[in-house]
N, C-alpha and C positions, 0 to 999 in steps of 0.2 A: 356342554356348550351346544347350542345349537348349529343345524346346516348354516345358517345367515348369518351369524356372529361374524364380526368385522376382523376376520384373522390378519388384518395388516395394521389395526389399534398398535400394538406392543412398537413396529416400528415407526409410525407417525409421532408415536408419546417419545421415543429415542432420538426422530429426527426433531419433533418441534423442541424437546430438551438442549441437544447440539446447538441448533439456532440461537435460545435465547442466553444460555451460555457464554455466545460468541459478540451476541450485543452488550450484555450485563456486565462481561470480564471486564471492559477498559474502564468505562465510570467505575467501579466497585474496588479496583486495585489503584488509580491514580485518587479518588478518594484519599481511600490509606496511606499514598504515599503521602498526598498534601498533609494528612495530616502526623505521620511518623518522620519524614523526611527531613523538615527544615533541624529536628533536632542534633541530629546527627554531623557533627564535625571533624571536616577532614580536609585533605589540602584541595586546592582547587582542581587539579587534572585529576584525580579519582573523583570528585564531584561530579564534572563535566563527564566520564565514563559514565559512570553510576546512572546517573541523569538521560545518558543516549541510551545507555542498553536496557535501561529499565522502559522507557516509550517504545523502542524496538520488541522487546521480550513483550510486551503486552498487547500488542497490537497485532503482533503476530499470533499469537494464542486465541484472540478474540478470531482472527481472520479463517485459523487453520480450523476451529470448531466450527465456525459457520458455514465452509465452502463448502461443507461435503454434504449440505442440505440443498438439497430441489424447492426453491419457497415459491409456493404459487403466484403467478402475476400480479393479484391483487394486494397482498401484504408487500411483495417488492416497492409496488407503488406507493402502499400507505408507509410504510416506515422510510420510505426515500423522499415521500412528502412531507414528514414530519420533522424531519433530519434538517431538510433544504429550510424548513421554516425556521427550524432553531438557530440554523446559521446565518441565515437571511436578520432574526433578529437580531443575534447578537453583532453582525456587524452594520447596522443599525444604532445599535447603541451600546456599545463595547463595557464591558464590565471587567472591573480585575479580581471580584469576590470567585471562594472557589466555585460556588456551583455552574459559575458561568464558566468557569475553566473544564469543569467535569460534561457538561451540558455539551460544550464546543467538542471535546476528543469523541462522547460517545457518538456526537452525530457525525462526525466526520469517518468515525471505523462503523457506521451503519452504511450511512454511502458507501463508502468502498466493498464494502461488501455482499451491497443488496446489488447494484448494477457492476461491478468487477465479477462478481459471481455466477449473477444472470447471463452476462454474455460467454463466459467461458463454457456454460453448458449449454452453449449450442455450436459449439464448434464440433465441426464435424469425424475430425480425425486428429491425433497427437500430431501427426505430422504440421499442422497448420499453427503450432503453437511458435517453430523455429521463425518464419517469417515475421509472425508478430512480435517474438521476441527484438529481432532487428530495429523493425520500424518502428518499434515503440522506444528503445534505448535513443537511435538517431530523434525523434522527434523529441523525446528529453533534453540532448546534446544542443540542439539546434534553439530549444525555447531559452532554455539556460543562457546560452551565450548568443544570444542574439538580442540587440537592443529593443527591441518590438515584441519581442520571447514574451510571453506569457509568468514561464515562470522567474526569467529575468527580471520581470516587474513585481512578484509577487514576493520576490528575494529580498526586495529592494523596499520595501512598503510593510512597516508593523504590522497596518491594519488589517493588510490582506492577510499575511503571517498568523493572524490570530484568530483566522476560523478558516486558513485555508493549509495549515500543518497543525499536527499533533503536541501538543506541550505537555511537557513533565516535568516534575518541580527538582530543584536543585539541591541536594546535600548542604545543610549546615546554612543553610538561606532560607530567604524569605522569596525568590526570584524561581521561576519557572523559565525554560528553554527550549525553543522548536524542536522537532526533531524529524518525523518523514510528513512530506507532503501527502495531501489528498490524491495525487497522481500514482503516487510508492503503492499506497496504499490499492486504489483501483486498480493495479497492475496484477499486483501479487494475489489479492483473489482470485484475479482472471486466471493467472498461472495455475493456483490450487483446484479451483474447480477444474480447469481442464485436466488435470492429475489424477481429479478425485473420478470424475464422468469416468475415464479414459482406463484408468485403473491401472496409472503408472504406478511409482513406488512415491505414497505419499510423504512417508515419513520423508524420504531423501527430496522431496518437493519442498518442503520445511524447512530442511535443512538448507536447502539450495537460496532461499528466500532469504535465510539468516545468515547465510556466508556472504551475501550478496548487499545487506544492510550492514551490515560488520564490515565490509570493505567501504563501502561508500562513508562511514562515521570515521574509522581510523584517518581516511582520504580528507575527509571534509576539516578534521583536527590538525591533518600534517600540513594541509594548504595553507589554512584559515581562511576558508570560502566555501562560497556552496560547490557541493559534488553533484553531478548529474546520480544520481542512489538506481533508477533501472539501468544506468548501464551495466554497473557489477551483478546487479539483479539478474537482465538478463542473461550476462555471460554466463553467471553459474547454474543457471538454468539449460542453458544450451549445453552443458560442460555435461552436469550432473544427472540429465535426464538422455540417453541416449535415443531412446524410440521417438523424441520429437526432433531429433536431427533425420527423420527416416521418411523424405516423402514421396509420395504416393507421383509418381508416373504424370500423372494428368495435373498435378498441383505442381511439377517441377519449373515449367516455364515461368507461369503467374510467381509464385513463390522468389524466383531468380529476379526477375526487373524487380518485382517491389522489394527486395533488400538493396538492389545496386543501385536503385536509384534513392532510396534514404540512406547508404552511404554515401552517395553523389552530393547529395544535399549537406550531408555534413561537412565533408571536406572543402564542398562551397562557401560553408558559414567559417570555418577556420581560418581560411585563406581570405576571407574578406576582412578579418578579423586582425590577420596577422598585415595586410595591406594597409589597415586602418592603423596601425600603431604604427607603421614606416615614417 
């Protein structure tokens, strides 16, 4: 080999590996499922499992492969352009065939991963992940149960449901079922990559994201309604990961109002909430 041979080839072929991986896993395994799934018979509450943890377990897989690639500006853009098109089409002119179901999950776990990812690594310290944890669960809380909420309306509306959360097909059906939002989804990259940059303990980052969607599914089963899914997120994030509860001296003040006042704002949206039903 020569002086000039590209000694960093082996790990760009590892990371652009990871990358696509991470985009290819969801269309490639929800495929499968559309097409193994429907035969499979069994009562309805293992369906309805089967059906969340199988969109969880695969979304997450596609996420945790990807985060811990650095993608240059330029593909972040083209693959978050391509994704926004697919979706933009498909809710356009909605289709129940599966490619258009396959089309919609893999663009939605591109999104999420190309810009949840991008911002997470540029966060400057573990410590700055505790705050955003906060603010990101209270701004959940608040879209959720707030008539105006965002994702209060998107809860609320097929259409939006069907290129703005993930679907995975049903056991022993012909019927597919939402399961994390484009918002879960953008979160938990951000978490990973901050994990991956920072070089906390990624696996238990993983782990943390999966205790934290497993809470929010069992939640969402025992209510029978939507669950805010970052807030368990974040908690086990905050729980699981210690070095981002640890901030840094000059981020303590910033870091303190912007929690107390996104939990200010939540206990405002409750209380209006709970006044509104008096």
């Amino acid at each position: 080999m020569s002086d000039g041979a590209p000694v960093t080839a082996p790990a760009n072929y590892s990371a652009g590996l990871r990358l696509a991986s991470g985009l290819l896993l969801t269309p490639a395994l929800v495929a499968l499922a559309l097409g193994g799934l429907p035969a499979w018979r069994m009562n309805d509450s293992l369906a309805s499992f089967i059906s969340f943890a199988g969109a969880a377990g695969v979304v997450l897989g596609s996420l945790a492969l990807g985060a811990t690639v650095a993608v240059p500006r330029r593909i972040v853009l083209g693959v978050a352009s391509a994704a926004a098109f697919t979706l933009g089409a498909l809710a356009w002119r909605p289709s129940s065939s599966r490619l258009a179901l396959v089309a919609a999950d893999a663009a939605l776990v591109a999104l999420g991963l190309m810009f949840g990812a991008a911002v997470g690594r540029r966060v400057e310290h573990p410590g700055h992940l505790l705050p955003a944890c906060v603010v990101a669960a209270s701004a959940d809380v608040v879209s959720l149960l707030s008539p105006e909420g965002p994702t209060h309306a998107v809860a609320r509306s097929e259409r939006a449901l069907y290129v703005l959360a993930v679907w995975f097909p049903v056991p022993g059906t012909a019927a597919v079922a939402p399961a994390l939002g484009a918002g879960d989804l953008l979160f938990m990259a951000f978490v990973l990559s901050v994990a991956s940059v920072h070089r906390l303990a990624y696996g238990r980052a993983v782990a943390c994201c999966a205790a934290g969607v497993a809470a929010a599914g069992f939640g969402a089963a025992a209510l029978g309604a939507a669950v805010p899914a970052l807030v368990p997120i974040a908690a086990a994030a905050i729980i699981g990961l210690p070095r981002i509860r640890r901030l840094r001296a000059v981020d303590r003040r910033a870091a303190r109002w912007s929690m107390l006042l996104a939990v200010s704002v939540v206990v405002a949206t409750l209380a209006r909430g709970a006044i509104a039903r008096l």
